[in-house]
C-alpha positions as CSV (number, residue, x, y, z in Angstrom):
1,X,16.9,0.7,30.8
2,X,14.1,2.2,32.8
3,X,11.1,0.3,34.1
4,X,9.0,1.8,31.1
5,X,11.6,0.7,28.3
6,X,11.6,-3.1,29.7
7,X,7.5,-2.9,29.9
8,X,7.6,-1.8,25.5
9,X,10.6,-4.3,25.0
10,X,8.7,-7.1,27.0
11,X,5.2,-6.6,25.0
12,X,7.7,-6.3,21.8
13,X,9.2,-9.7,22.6
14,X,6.0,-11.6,23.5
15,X,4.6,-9.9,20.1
16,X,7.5,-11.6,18.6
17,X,6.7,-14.6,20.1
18,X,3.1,-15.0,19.0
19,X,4.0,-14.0,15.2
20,X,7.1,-16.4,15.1
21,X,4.6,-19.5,16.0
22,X,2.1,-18.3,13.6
23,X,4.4,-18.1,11.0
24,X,5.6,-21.6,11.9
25,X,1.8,-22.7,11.3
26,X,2.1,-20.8,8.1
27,X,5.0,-23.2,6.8
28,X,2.6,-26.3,8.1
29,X,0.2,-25.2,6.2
30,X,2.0,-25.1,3.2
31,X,3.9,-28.3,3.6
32,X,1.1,-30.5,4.2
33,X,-0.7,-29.2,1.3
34,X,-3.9,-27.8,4.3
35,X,-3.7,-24.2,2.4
36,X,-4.0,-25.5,-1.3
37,X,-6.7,-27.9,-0.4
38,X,-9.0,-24.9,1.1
39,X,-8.4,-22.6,-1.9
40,X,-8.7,-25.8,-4.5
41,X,-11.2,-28.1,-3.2
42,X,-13.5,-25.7,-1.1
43,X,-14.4,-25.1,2.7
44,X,-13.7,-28.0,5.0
45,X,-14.2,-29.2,8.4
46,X,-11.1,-30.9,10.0
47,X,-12.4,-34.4,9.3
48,X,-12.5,-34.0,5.2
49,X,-9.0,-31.6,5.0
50,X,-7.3,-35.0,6.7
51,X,-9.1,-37.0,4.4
52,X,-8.5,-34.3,1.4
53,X,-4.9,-34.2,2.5
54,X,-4.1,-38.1,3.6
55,X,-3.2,-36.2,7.4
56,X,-4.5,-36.7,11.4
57,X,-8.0,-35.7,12.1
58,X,-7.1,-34.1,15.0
59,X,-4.0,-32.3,14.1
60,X,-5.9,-30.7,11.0
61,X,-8.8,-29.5,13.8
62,X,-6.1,-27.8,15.8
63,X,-4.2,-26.6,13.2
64,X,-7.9,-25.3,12.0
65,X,-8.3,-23.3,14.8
66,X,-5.4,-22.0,15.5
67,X,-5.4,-20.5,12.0
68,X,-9.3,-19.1,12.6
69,X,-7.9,-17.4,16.1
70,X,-5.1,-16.0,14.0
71,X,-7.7,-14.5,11.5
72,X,-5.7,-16.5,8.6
73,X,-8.7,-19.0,7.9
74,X,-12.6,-18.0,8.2
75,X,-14.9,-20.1,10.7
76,X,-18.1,-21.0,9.6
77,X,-21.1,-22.9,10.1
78,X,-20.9,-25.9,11.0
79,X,-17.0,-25.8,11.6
80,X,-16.2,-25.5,8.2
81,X,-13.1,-23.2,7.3
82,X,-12.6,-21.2,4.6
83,X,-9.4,-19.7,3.2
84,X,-10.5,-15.7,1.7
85,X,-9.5,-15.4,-2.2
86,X,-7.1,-12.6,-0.8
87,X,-5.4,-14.6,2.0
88,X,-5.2,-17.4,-0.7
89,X,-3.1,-15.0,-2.9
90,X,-0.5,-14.0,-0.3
91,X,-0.1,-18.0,0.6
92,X,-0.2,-19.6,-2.7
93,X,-0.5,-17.0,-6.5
94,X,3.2,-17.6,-7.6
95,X,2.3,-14.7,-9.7
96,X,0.8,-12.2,-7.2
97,X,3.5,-9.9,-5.7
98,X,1.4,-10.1,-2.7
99,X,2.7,-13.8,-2.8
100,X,5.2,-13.5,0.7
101,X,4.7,-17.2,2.2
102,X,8.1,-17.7,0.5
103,X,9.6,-15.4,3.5
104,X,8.4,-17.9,5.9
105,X,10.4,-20.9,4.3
106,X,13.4,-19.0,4.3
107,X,13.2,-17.6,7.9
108,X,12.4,-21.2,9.0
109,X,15.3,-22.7,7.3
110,X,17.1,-19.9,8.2
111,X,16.1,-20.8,12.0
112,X,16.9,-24.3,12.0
113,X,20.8,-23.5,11.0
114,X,20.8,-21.4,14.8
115,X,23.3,-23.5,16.1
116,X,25.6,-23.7,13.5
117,X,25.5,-20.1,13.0
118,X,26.0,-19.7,16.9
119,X,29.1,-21.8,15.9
120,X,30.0,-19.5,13.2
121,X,29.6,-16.0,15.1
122,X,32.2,-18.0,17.8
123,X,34.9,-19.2,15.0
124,X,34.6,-16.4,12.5
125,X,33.7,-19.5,10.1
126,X,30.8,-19.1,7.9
127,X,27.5,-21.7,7.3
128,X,27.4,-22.3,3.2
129,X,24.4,-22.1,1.4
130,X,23.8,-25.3,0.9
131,X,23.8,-25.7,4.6
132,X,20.4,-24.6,4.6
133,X,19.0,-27.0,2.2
134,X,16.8,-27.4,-1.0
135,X,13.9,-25.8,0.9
136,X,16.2,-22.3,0.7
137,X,16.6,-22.2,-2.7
138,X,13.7,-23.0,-4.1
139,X,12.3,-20.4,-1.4
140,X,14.2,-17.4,-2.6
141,X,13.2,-18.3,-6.6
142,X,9.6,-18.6,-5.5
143,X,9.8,-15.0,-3.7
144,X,11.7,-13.5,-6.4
145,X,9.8,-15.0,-9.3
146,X,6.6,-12.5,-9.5
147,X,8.8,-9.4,-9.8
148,X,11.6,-10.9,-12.2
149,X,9.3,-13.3,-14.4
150,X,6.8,-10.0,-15.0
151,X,7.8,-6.6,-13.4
152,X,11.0,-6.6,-15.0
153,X,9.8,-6.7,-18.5
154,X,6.4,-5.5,-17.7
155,X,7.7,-2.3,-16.0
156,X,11.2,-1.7,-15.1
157,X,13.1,-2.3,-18.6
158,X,11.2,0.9,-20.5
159,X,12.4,3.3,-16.9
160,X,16.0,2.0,-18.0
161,X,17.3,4.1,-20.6
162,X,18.5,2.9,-23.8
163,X,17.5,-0.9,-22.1
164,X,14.2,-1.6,-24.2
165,X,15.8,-0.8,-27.7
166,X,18.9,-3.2,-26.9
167,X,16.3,-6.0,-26.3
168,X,14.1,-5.5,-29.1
169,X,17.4,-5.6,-31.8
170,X,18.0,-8.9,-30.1
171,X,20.5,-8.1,-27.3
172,X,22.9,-11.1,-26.2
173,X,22.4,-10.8,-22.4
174,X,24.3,-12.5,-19.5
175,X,22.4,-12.7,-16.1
176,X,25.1,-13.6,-13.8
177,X,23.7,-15.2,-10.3
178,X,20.7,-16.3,-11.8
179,X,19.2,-18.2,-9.4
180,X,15.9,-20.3,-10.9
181,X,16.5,-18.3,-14.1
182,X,13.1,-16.2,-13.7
183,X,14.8,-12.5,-15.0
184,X,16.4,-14.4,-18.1
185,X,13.2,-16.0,-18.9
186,X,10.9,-13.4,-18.3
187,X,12.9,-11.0,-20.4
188,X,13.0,-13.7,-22.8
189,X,9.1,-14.1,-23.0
190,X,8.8,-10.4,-23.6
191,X,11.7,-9.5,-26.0
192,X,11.7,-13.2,-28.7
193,X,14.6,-12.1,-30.9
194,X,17.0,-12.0,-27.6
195,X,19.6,-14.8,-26.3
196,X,20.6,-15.5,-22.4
197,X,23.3,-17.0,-20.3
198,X,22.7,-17.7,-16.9
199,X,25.3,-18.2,-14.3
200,X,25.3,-19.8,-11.1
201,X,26.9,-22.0,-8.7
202,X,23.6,-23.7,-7.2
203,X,23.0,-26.8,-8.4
204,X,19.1,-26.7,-7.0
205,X,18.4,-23.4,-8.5
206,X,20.1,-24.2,-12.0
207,X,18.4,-27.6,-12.1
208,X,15.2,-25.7,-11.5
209,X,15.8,-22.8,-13.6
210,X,16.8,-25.1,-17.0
211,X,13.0,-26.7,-16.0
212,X,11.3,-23.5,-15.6
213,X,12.8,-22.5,-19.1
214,X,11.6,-25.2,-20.9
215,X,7.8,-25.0,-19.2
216,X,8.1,-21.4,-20.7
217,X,9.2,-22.7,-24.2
218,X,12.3,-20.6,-24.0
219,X,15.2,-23.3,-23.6
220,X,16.4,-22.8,-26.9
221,X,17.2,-19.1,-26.2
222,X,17.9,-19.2,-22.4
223,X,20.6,-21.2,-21.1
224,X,22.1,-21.9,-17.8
225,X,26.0,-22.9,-16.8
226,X,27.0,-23.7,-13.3
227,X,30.3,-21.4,-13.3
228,X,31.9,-19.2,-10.5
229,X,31.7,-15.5,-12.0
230,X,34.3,-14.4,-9.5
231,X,37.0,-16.9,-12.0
232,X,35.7,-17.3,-14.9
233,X,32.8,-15.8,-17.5
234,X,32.3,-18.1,-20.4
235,X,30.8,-16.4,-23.8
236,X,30.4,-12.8,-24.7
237,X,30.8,-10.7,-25.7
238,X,27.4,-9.2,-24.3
239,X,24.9,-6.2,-24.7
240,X,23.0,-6.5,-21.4
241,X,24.8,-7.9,-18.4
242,X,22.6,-7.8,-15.0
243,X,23.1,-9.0,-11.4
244,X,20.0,-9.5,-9.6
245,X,20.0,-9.8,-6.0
246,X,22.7,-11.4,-5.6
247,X,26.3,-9.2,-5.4
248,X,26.3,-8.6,-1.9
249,X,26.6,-12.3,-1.4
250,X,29.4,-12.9,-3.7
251,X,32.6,-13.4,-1.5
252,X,34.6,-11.6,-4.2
253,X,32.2,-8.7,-5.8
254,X,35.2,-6.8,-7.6
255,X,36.5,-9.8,-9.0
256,X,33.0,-10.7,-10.8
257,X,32.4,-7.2,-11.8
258,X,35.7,-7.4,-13.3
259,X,35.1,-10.7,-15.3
260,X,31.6,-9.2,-16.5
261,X,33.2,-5.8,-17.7
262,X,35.6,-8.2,-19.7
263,X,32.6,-9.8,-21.6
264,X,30.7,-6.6,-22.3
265,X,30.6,-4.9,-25.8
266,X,31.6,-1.1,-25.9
267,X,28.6,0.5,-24.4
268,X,26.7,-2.3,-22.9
269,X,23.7,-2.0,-20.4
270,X,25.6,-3.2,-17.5
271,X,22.8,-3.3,-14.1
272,X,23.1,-4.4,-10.4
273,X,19.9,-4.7,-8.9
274,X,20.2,-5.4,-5.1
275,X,18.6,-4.1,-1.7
276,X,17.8,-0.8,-1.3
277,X,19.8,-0.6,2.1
278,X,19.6,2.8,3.6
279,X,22.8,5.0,1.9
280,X,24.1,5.6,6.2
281,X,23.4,3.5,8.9
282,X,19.8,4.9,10.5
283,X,19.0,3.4,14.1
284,X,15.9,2.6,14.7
285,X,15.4,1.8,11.7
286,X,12.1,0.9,9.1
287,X,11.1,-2.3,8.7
288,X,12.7,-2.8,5.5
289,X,15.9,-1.8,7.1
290,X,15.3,-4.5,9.9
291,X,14.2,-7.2,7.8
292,X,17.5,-6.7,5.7
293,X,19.6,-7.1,8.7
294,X,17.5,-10.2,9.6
295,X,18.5,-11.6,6.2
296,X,22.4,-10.5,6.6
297,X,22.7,-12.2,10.2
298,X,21.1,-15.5,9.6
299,X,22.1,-16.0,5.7
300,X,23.6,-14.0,3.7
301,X,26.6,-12.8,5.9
302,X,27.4,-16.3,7.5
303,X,27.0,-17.6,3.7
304,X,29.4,-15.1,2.0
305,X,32.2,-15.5,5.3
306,X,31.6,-19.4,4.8
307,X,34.4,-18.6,1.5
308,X,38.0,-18.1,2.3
309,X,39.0,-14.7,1.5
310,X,35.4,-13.5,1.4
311,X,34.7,-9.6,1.1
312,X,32.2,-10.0,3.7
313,X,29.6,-7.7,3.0
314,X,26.2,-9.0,4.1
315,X,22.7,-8.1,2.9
316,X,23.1,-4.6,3.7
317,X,25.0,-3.1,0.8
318,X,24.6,0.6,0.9
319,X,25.3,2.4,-2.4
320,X,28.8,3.7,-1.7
321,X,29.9,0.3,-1.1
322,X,29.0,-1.0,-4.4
323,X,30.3,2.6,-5.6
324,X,34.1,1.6,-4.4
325,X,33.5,-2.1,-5.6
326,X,33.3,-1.1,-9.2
327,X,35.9,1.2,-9.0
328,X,38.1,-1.3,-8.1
329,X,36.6,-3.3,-10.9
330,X,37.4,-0.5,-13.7
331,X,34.4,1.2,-14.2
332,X,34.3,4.9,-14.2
333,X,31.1,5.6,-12.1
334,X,27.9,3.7,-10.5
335,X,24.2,5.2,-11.4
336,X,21.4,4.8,-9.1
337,X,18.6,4.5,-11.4
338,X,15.0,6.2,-10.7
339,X,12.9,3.1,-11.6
340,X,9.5,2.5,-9.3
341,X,7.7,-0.3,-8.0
342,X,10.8,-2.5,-7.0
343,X,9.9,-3.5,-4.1
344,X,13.1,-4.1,-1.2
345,X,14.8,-3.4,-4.3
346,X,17.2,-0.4,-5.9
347,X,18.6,-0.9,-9.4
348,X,22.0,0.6,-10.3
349,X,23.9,1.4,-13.9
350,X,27.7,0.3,-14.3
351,X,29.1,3.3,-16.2
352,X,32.3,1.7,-18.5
């Protein structure tokens, strides 16, 4: 490397550095409630955020600053901070899709697992999911939620063709890795006369999602079963079958799209919806590109290679992989589907 190259890849790394401890204050902020109280309660100086919060004085004044230096929080007179109503949405609107704090919970679980995944690169083992704890879970429904629980109904289901009339006749609909349950239940919120079955394996997000139904007052129509897809799919036969996010870390993808092709009527609606990973390897690469490679090092690959026979495949799915996948599952073709605002996302059709 010349002396120029290690110059940019030094600044690049102490860049690194500076946003990896402010994103670290970002998850203290959250945890001890110091965001929340500044958007809720009002402006504070350190003193009345400890006593708002029941933490330390002095850690809430460093904390305080650090976060006015980092242009997060707004110092004012009399060192009182405020949090702006636009910062506040990116930190704390579980509606917003400018709502990204949930990225910092799963990077810093993600981080503390380092040594087992260290372990893991060594051995060829993998580290489970529920390795890296509740926090995890509950992150990836909170940063999924906004797009699932409104975009979905709101904007992607009339771009899918023949998706919307299949709903509104009361479509029986089997969401298969459903994590906390937010597509089933905001599809069920839009389209009343529909039914849902939800399948997962995570006891955190199924608890969670069979809560978040009932606080919507759609229990009775959405439902949730902890099953592995890969064996088994209970039920059907159905009109709508989706996998959201979630295929590239199934250890055996052919065998669950073979199991949901066996529970579809003729001529169902059949969707994957996973990351819109570049269709060839690019390097460098966008940011997109590198944040999904993030993901596939430090969770999703080490999860999926922590199952014995495991396909392996890592957060970077590209759309010929899924392609040979369903062919090996029975289906006669895969459809990448021209739907906007989907974020990291790309939606796919199954063609039976």
């Amino acid at each position: 490397m010349s002396e120029h190259g290690a110059s940019v890849l030094s600044e690049r790394l102490f860049d690194q550095a500076v946003a990896t401890m402010e994103a670290a204050s970002v998850w203290l902020g959250r945890r001890l409630g110091w965001y929340a109280s500044l958007h809720e309660d009002g402006p504070a100086t350190a003193r009345e955020l400890a006593e708002r919060t029941r933490s330390q004085p002095r850690y809430a004044r460093e904390w305080l600053e650090q976060q006015a230096v980092a242009g997060i929080v707004i110092r004012g007179e009399g060192e009182r901070y405020e949090l702006p109503a636009g910062h506040a949405e990116a930190l704390l609107d579980r509606d917003s899709q400018a709502w990204t704090e949930p990225l910092i919970r799963q990077i810093v679980s993600a981080v503390l697992q380092l040594p087992a995944l260290a372990d893991a690169y060594r051995t060829g083992q993998g580290v489970p999911w529920h390795a890296y704890g509740a926090e995890m879970s509950e992150a990836q429904g909170d940063l999924n939620r906004p797009m699932l629980l409104h975009a979905l109904a709101r904007d992607w289901v009339p771009q899918i063709p023949d998706l919307h009339e299949r709903l509104v006749e009361g479509a029986r609909v089997a969401d298969v890795g459903c994590g906390q349950g937010w597509s089933g239940i905001g599809l069920a919120t839009a389209y009343p006369e529909i039914e849902v079955d939800g399948f997962d394996l995570d006891p955190v997000a199924l608890e969670a999602a069979r809560e978040n139904a009932a606080e919507a007052g759609v229990a009775e129509r959405v439902r949730f079963h902890h099953a592995d897809a890969a064996a088994d799919l209970a039920g059907g036969p159905y009109d709508v079958l989706m996998l959201i996010e979630c295929l590239h870390d199934m250890p055996r993808p052919v065998e669950v799209l073979s199991a949901m092709r066996r529970v579809a009527k003729p001529g169902a609606v059949t969707l994957v919806v996973d990351e819109a990973a570049d269709p060839v390897l690019t390097a460098p690469g966008d940011e997109v590109q590198r944040l999904l490679y993030g993901f596939s090092l430090l969770v999703c690959l080490p999860d999926s290679l922590s199952h014995p026979h495991s396909a392996g495949v890592g957060t970077v799915m590209r759309p010929d992989t899924l392609a040979s996948f369903a062919s090996s599952a029975g289906y006669a073709g895969v459809e990448s589907l021209d739907v906007t605002d989907t974020g990291f996302w790309r939606i796919y059709r199954l063609v039976a």
